[in-house]
N, C-alpha and C positions, 0 to 999 in steps of 0.2 A: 482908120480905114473907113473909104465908104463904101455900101453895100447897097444895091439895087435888088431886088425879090419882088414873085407874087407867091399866093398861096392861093388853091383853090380846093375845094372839097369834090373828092373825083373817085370815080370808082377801077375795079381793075382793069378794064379794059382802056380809061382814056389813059391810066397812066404806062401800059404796055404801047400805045401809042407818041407818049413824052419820051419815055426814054430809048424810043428807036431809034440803034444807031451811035450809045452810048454807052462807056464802057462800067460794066458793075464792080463797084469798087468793096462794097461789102455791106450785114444786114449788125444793125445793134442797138443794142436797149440803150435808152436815156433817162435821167431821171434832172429836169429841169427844176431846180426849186427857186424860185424869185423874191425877193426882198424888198420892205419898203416900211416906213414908219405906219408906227400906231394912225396914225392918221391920214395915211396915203399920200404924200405928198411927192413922192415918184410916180405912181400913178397918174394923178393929176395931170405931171408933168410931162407925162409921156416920155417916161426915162424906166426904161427895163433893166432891173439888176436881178442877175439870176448867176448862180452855180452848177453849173453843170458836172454831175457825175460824182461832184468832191476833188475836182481837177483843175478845173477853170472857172474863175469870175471873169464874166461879160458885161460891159453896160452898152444897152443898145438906146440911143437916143436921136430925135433933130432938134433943136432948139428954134428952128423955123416954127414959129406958130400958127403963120397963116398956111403952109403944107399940110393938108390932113389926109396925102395922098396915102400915106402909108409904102411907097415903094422905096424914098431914100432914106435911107439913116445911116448915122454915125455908131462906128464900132470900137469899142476899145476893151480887150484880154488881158486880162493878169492871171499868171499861173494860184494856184491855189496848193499849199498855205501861200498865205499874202507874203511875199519878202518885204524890210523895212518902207524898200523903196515903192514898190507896188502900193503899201496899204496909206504911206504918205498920197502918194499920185491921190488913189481913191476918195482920202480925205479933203483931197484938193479938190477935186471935180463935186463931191458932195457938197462941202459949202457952200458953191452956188445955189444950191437948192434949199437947204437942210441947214435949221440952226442949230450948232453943237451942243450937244445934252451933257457932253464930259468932258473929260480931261483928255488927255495924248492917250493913247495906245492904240487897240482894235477897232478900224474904223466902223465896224459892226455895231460897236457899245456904243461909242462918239454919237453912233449917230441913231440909235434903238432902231436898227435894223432887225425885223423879225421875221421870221418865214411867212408870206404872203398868200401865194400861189404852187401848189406843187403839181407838176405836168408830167408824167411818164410816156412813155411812149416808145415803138419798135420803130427804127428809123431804118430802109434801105436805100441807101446813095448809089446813085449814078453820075458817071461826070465824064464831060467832052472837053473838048479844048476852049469852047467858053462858054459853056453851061454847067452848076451842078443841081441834079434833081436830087430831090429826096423824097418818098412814096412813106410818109408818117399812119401811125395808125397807134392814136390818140388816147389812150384809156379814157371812158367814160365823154368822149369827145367826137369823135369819130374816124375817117380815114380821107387824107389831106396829102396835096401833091405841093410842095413848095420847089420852087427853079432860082434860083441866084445866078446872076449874071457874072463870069467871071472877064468879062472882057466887055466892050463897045458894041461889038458885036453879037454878044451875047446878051445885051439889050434888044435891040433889033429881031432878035430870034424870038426875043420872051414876046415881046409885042405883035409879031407878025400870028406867032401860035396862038394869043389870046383871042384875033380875030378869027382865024381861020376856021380855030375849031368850035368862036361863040363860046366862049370859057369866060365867066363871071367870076373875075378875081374876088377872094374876101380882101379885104379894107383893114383889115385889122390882125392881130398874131393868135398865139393860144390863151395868152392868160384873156383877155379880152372878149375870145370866144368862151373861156371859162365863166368868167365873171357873166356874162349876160345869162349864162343857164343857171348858175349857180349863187348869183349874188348882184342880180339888175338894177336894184337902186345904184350901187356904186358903177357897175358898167355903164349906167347914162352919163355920168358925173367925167368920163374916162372922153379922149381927144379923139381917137379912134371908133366909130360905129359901125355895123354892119350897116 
């Protein structure tokens, strides 16, 4: 799946202005923890692997190197626990990056996957017929209005709004705004800059 977003850091008022018009779907905690070798070599890569909740593994990547727009990326979900087939896929898609440290099994071990980044946060969605908002508020981060485009036309809306209201998207996701307050030598080193 591809995915089209911005994110922008907003207060309450613009984002009671975003989701005008938008039906509230519900408010809920998240607990993002993201994965990556002793040496960062997803990071590097600009390849996001995170668990969300204890429910879903995510890896969100472009392999475009010369894109550093930050708006497309490649999505792909596996429920979590990994089933045979899921954690095969993952070790598939890891190899491209990642040289095998083990033997067959948990593609976690395979590959000294270790908790990276951990991102909490209270998420409330909104979503239209081709927009979904979400109005985040970040621990130790701050508070963040992300839009994904569910449709063609829900491009078109993201883009007309960024002018309209003179909205500076950030460039980059959470752990990356993490890294840069909390760990700047490696946030320089990362694909994405504010």
């Amino acid at each position: 799946m591809v995915e089209y977003e911005v994110k922008f850091q907003a207060d309450d008022f613009m984002f009671s202005k975003v989701t005008d018009g938008l039906s509230h779907i519900g408010t809920k905690r998240q607990c993002d923890t993201y994965y990556d070798t002793p040496n960062h070599v997803l990071f590097l890569n600009a390849v996001f692997l995170r668990k969300r909740d204890d429910k879903v593994i995510d890896i969100k990547y472009n392999f475009d190197k010369s894109d550093i727009s930050h708006l497309f990326c490649n999505e792909d979900r596996f429920n979590f626990p990994l089933s045979k087939e899921s954690n095969n896929s993952l070790s598939t898609f890891l190899s491209q990056l990642i040289q095998c440290r083990g033997e067959s099994g948990d593609a976690f071990k395979r590959y000294q996957l270790d908790e990276f980044v951990v991102i909490n946060k209270c998420r409330e969605i909104y979503r239209g017929d081709d927009v979904e908002v979400s109005f985040d508020i970040v621990d130790n981060l701050g508070k963040y209005v992300e839009i994904e485009a569910r449709t063609e036309k829900g491009i078109d809306y993201i883009n007309n709004l960024l002018i309209k209201e003179n909205i500076q998207r950030i460039k980059t996701g959470y752990v990356e705004l993490y890294l840069k307050q909390y760990n700047y030598e490696l946030y320089q080193k990362g694909k994405y800059l504010v």
